[in-house]
Every structure is written in C-alpha cells, then in structure tokens.
N, C-alpha and C positions, 0 to 999 in steps of 0.2 A: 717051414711054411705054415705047419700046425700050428706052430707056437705062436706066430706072427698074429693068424687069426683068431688065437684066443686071447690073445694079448689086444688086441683090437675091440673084441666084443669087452672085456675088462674097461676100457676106458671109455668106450660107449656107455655100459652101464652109471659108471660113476659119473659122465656128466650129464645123463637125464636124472640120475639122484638130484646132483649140487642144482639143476634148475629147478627140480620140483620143488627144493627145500627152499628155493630162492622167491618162486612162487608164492608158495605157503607162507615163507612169513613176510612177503607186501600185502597180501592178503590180511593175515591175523593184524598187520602193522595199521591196514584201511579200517580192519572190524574196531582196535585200539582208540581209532583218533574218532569212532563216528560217536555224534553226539547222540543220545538218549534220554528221551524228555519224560516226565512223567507227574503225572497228575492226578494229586492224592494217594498215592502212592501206586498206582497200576499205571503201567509203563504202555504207552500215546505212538502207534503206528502209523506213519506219514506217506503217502501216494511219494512223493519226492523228498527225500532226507533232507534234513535240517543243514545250512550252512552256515558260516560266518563270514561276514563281513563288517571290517572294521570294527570288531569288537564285538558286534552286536547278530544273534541267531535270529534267523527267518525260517521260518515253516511257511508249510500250506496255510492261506486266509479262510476258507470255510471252514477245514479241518480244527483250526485251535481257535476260532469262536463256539463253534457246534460242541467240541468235545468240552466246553466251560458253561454246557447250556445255553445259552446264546440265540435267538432264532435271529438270522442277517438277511436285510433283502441289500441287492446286488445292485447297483445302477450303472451297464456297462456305459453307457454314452456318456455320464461326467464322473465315471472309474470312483463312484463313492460307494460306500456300505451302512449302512443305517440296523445297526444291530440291538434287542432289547433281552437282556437277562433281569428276570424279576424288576425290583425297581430304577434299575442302571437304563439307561440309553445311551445308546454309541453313535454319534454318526463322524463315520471316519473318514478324509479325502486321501486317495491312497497315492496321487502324482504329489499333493504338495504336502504328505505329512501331514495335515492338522487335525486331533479330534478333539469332538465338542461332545463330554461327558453333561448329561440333561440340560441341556441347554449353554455348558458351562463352555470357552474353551480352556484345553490344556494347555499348559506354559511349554511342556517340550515337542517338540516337531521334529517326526521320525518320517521318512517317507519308506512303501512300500516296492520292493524289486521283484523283476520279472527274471525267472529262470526256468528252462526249458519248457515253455508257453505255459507257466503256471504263475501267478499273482502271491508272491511271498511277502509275510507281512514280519515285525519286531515282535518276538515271543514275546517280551517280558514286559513291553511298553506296552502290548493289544492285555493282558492277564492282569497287569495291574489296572489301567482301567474298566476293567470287568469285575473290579473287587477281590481279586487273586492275590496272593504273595508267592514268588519268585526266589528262588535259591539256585545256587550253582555250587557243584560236587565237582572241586579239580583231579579229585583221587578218581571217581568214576568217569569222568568227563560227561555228567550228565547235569539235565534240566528238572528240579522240582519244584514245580505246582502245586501250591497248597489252595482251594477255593476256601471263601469267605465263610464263617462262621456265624456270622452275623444272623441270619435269619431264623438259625437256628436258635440264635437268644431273643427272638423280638416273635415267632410266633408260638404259641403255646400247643401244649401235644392235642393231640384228638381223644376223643375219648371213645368215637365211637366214627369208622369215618365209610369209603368205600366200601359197600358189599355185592356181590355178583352170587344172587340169590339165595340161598339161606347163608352163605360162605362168605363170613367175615374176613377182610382182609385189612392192610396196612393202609398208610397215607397214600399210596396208590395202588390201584390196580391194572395190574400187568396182565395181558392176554397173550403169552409168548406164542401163540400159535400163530395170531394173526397180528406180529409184531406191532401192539397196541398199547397204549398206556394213556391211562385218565387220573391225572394227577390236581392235588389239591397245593398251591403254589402259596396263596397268603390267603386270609381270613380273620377277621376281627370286628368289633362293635364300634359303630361311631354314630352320635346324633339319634341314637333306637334305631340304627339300620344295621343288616350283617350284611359287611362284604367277602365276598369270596371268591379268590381268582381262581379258574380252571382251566388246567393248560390238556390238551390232547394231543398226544403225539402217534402219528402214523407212520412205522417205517419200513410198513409193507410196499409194493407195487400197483398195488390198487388201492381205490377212493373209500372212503368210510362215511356213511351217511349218520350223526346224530339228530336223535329226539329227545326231548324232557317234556312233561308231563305237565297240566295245565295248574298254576298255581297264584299265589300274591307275590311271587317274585318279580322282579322285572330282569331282563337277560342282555346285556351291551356284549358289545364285542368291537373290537380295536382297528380301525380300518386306516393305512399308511397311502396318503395319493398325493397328488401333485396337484397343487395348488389355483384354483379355478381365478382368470382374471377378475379383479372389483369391478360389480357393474359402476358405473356416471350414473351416478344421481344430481338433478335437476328440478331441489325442490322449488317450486314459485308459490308465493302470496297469494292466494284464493279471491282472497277479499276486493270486489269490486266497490267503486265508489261514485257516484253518477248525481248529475246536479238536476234538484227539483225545485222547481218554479212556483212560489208562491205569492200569490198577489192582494198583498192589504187594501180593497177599497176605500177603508175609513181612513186610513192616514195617506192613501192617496200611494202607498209606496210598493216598490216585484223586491222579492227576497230571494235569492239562490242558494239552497238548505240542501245537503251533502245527504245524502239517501246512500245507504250498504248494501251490499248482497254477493253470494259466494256463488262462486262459479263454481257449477258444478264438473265438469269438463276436465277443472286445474285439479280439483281435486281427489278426482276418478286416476289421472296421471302421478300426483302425489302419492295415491295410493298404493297401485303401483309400483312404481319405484321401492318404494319401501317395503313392500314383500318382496321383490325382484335379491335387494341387500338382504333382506333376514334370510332368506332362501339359502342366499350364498355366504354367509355368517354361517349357518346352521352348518353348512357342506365344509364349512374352510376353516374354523375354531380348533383348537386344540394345542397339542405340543409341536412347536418349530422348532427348527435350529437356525439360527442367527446367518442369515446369506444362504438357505436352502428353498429351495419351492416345494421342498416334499413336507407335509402337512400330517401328523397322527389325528384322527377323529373319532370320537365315540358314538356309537348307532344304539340303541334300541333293536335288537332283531324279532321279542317274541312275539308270538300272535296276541290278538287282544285277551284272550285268555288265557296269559301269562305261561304260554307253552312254549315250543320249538319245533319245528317241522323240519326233517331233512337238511340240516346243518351239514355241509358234506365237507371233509379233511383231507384234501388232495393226496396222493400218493406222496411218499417220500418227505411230510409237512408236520409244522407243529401251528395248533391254531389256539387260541386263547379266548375265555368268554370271562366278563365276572360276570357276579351273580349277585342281586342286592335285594333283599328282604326283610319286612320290618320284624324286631324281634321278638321272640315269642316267651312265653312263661319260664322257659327254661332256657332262652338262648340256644336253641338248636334248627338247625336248618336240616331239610330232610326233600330231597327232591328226586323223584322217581323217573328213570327215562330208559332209554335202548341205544343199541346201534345199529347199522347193518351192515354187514361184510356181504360185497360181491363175489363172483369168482366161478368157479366149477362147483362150489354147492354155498347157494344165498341162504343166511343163516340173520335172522335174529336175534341179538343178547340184550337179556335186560339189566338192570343194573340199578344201585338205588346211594345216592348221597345222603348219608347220615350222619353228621358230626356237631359237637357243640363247642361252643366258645366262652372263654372263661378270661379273655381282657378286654382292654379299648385295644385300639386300629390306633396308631400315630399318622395321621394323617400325612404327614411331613413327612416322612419315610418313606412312604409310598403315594408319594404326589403325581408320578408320572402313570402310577396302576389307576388309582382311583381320582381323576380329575370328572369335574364334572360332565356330565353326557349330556349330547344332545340328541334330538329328534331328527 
C-alpha cells in the first residue's frame, strides 16, 4: 500500500516536471518568434507588440511617429494623421492607405489595422517616409531603424548655443527635472536674415508658460486648422454715367454729353469685400495637402516689441516657434527669455539663446519650415 502511494506521488511529480518544462518552452518558443524593433540602435517598447500581417509589421501609430521625432495631430472623424518631422510633412489616411509626403503623394498604398482597440500602422512604410532606413535581422527576428543623417550634414555645429545661466550647455537644454527640453532644430542665413527653428518639448503633466525678451526679431509660429470657407465676392463697376443736357443757342441745336461719377456706396462694398478675402487669405494660405481641408499657417506671435509673453506648452506636447532676425556683425543671434513651471512650488528659469551661424539656409530644403508668414 506504501509502495503504491510512493509510487503515485513519483509520477505526479514527473508529470508537473514534463508540464512545466512544456510550459517553459512555448513560452521561450513566444519570447523566440516576438519581433524587436529598434531604433538607432536602443531597442523601442510598444503598449501592444508588433505583428505581422502579410509580410508586412505594424506597431503602435503614435508610438513609432513620436519615437522618429515626429509631432502628429490625430483627426479621429476622417481617421487621418498629419505629422511633421523637421522639414518632412506626413499627412497619412489611415482607412485608405495613402500618404502625401509635402505635398507629394506616394506611389505605394499601405492601409493601417485595428488590433485590440489600438490604430496599427506599416513600420517600415510610416519610417521610410519620415526619412528613416529600415532593415530586417532574420537571425534576431528583429527591426532596425536607422534615422536620417541628413540634417546632420546640412546644418553647421554651434559654436556657442543654449545656456541656463552661467552653465553652458549642448544644442539643447534639458531640464530633467521638470521633463523639459529647448532644442535648437534648423538655423541658417538667407537674404541677411537668421532663421532659426525652436522646438520645446514638454513631457511633464503640467503646462509650461514661455517668454523671450523684447528684441529686433520677429517670433512665427506654425498653426495647423481647418480651412475657413471663401467668402463670394461681388465686385461691381463704380463708375456711374448720366446724360447732360446741353443746349447750343447759336446753331439752334440740345446735345446729350455723358457726365461720370463713382458711387460711393459701390465702392464702400467693393471695399469690403476685399478685406473680407485678404482677411481670409491671411487666416487660410500656407501648406495643404491635395483633397485635405486642414491648412498649416504661419502667425506672427510677438508683441510689438519683438518679445513673447506666456507662450504656454501644454502638458504631454511639443510646440515649435522660428525665430527670424536680421543679421548682425558676426552672424550671431543671442535672445534672452524664461519659463515657468507650475506645480507644488512655481519656479522661474531663465535661459539665454546664444549661437552663431557660419552658412546659407537652402531654402529648398526647408520650404515647408521657413515658407513665408503671414499677419
């Protein structure tokens, strides 16, 4: 009877072994086949793992624009993405596949799928047009992302750039405290003006208020809306024309002689109208995309004495301003400002943009950064 029962617990033990072990490796078998993506070489964590379908790996849609730089606005109601990475623009339709790289569209059409209520997009279609190159590692079964190099050859070092009070620091400055960063994106010389694009990224939970300090800059900044309808214009001819009666005694004869005069009226309405259109010109110009109503536009924000008052960076946001001033004896732009962090203790930091530039700006290059502003 002893024997029975030790012989019983024996092959109980050995088959919770053979399940475990059987366990363990569909387990090692799932870690084996999952894909791993990485980018630039430090390996890209996804809210929901990468799949395949039909050949082709989908990831998260904000996840692998944001982690290529990227800032994307989202348009749930016609399911589009309109994303800008330095001088790239993306706007993508994600039911029918198509994007239109600045303006352009692309010849291949990928559409985006929906798994477990999340928006998956084509790793390698959304990375290449963001200027990325794309490899695949059959030996690791993973994904490498190389970003574009390019900017790195078209903008010139700094020589002197970000400082956060006597403390020199790199092409940006990072505030790890109050997960902050004020980065210097493009800059260069065109026509004796310096442009320079300044990107602010917030990825605290609270708002961040900037200022700049009052100067001969002028300060735009990039505003993405939906496209206001053309007013009906109704220009009319002013010009009235009315018959005057003259009458010659001596040859005995009445002449009827065309007399002018503008109405004032018509062209109080003419007038009118025509600021009504520049109005809406001013608000609706910029970069489209071909069958989109969503419109990029350039503002003016500074005060008239070329400062900045309470610029605020939403939580969790990246905001963009350029900066265009004429250039000076040495080609250096030097612009003095703050911030303000809210929170459990409102803290002040000042901050001082100091850098010089030593080429031209290719206009062409960055046509989509520096197109013209309006008012």
């Amino acid at each position: 009877m002893k024997n029975n029962k030790y012989l019983s617990k024996i092959i109980i033990f050995f088959f919770v072994m053979l399940t475990f072990n059987f366990c363990a490796s569909i387990k090692a078998s799932a870690e084996d086949n999952e894909i791993k993506c990485f980018l630039d070489g430090k390996q890209l964590h996804f809210d929901v793992l990468p799949i395949v379908k039909e050949g082709v790996t989908y990831v998260p849609m904000r996840a692998i624009f944001e982690a290529q730089g990227a800032v994307i606005e989202w348009n749930n109601t016609a399911k589009t993405i309109s994303a800008v990475r330095g001088d790239i623009h993306v706007f993508y339709m994600v039911k029918e596949g198509k994007v239109f790289v600045n303006g352009q569209e692309n010849e291949q059409v990928l559409k985006a799928i929906s798994f477990q209520n999340n928006t998956l997009v084509p790793l390698r279609f959304i990375s290449e047009v963001l200027g990325s190159n794309v490899s695949w590692d059959e030996g690791t079964h993973s994904v490498h992302i190389t970003s574009s190099v390019a900017e790195a050859k078209i903008v010139p070092p700094v020589n002197r750039t970000i400082t956060l009070g006597s403390q020199e620091v790199s092409k940006t400055l990072t505030d790890e405290r109050n997960r902050f960063e004020i980065r210097v994106k493009h800059y260069g010389i065109k026509n004796n003006q310096l442009y320079s694009l300044i990107e602010f990224s917030n990825m605290d939970n609270k708002e961040i208020s900037i200022n700049f300090k009052s100067g001969d800059k002028k300060i735009i900044r990039t505003i993405s809306k939906e496209k206001d309808p053309m007013p009906i214009q109704n220009i009319e001819n002013c010009t009235q024309v009315t018959n005057k009666v003259v009458i010659d005694n001596i040859a005995g004869k009445v002449y009827n002689l065309p007399e002018f005069s503008i109405n004032q009226v018509c062209v109080s309405s003419n007038q009118s109208q025509q600021n009504a259109y520049e109005e809406w010109k001013n608000n609706n110009s910029g970069f489209s995309v071909v069958g989109s109503n969503t419109v990029s536009v350039r503002r003016y924000v500074q005060d008239q004495a070329g400062g900045l008052q309470n610029f605020v960076i939403p939580a969790n946001s990246i905001e963009q301003l350029i900066l265009v001033a004429p250039v000076g004896g040495e080609n250096r732009l030097v612009v003095e400002g703050s911030y303000f962090v809210g929170g459990l203790i409102n803290k002040t930091i000042e901050f001082k943009l100091d850098y010089e530039v030593v080429s031209e700006l290719d206009l062409g290059i960055y046509s989509f950064v520096y197109t013209q502003p309006v008012y």
